[in-house]
N, C-alpha and C positions, 0 to 999 in steps of 0.2 A: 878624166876618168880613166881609170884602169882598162885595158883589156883582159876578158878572162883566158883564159890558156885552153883549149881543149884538152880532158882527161889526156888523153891518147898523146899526143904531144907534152903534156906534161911528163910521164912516164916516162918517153922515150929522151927526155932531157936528161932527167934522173938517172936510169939506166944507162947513159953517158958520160954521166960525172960520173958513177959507180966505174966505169971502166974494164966493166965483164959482160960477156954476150950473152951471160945466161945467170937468172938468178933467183933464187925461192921464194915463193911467193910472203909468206914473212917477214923474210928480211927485206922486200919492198916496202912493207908499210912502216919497218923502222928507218929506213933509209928517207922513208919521207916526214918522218916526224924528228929525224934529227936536222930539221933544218937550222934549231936554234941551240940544239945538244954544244955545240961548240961554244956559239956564247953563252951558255951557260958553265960550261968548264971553264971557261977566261974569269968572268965574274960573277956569278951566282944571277938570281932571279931580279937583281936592280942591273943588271945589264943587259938581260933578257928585255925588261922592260924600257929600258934609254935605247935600244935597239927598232924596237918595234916602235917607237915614238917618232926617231928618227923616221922610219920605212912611211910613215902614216903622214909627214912633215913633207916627205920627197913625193907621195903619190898628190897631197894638196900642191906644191909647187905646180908639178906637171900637168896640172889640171887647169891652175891660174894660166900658169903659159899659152898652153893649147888656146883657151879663153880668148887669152888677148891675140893672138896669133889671127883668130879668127875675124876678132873686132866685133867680140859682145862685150868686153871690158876695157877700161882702162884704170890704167896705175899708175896712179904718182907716189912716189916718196917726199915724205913730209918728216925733215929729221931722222929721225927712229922709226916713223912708224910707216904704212904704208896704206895711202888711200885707194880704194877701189871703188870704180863706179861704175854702172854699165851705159854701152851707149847707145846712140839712137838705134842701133839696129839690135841690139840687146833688149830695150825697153821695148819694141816690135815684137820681135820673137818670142819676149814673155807674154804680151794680150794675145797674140797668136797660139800658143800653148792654151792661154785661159778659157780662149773661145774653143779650138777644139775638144778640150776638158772640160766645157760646161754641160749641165746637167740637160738634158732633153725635154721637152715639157711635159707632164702628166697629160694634160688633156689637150687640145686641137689649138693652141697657140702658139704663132711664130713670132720670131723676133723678124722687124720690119726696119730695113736701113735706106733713107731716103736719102739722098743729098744731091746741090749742086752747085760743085765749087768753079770759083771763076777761075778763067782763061787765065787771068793772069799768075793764079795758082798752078798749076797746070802742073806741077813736078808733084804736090799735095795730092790732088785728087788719083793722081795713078800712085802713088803711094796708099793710100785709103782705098785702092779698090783691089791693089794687090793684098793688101793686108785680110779684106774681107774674104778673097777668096782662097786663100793662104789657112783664114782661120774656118772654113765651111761653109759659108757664105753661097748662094745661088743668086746668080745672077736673073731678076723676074724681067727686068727693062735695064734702059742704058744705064740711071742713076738708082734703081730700086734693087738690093740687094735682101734677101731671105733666109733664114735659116730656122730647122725645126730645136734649137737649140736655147737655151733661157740662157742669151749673151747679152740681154740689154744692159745691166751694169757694168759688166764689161766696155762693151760700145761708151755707151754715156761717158765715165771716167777716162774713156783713153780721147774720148771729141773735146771733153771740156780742158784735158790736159794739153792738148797740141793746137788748142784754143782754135777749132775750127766750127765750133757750136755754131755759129753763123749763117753756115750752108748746109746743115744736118741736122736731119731728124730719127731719132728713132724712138720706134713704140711699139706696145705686144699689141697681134691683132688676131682676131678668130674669126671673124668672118669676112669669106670673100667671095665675091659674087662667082668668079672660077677657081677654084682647088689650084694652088700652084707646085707641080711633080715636086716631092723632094727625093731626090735620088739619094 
């Protein structure tokens, strides 16, 4: 992704390339609308356009990179073409988004995340409990996690996918015998 420029700093680029200390206000906003005046004097309005296709080509590039840089992607090339997948920490970070972008519930039901995975998992369950509390998640007891959030499909689909369905539960619940704070 792009960064945007601030006004301010844009300006003062501009009036730097222009190369004068002082200049009217007018001729600023032609100054900034000739950005593509030139290509447009090289080759009319299909190179205006192969221009900014390119620019739209090199800001997707810089964005895969970053990506993989990061390690929510990888890319393979395959002949010609070129595969992208995301990866485990990719596929994290997206139910992570989903949970905190879910809907909040109309009326007095949480979503209720029970589990308890073995010892022998042990890398798994702190994995699952950073995730829940990454995604809004409150922690009620050691293994009982809460939120006032409608993330049960969420949850379900990402238990049944990392195939831990074994040690977890989750279900909406409305009543409990103590109110548990949602902060």
């Amino acid at each position: 992704m792009t960064r945007r420029i601030p006004l301010s700093k844009l300006l003062l680029i501009i009036l730097k390339g222009l190369g004068e200390t002082a200049i009217e206000l007018g001729d600023l906003s032609q100054a900034i609308t000739q950005r593509y005046s030139s290509a447009w004097r090289r080759g009319g309005q299909s190179f205006v356009a192969d221009l900014k296709r390119l620019r739209q080509r090199q800001i997707l590039q810089q964005t895969l990179n970053q990506l993989k840089r990061s390690q929510y992607l990888s890319a393979q090339r395959i002949g010609k073409r070129l595969l992208i997948s995301l990866t485990n920490k990719g596929k994290a970070d997206d139910v992570v988004q989903k949970l905190l972008h879910a809907k909040p519930y109309t009326e007095k039901f949480s979503t209720v995340v029970i589990f308890d995975v073995p010892r022998t998992h042990n890398w798994a369950r702190k994995q699952f409990r950073q995730l829940l509390k990454q995604g809004g998640f409150i922690k009620l007891q050691q293994s009982v996690w809460i939120s006032s959030k409608d993330a049960y499909d969420v949850i379900a689909k990402f238990i049944k996918q990392v195939k831990i369905q074994a040690w977890v539960n989750v279900f909406r619940a409305k009543d409990f015998l103590r109110q548990p704070k949602m902060e």
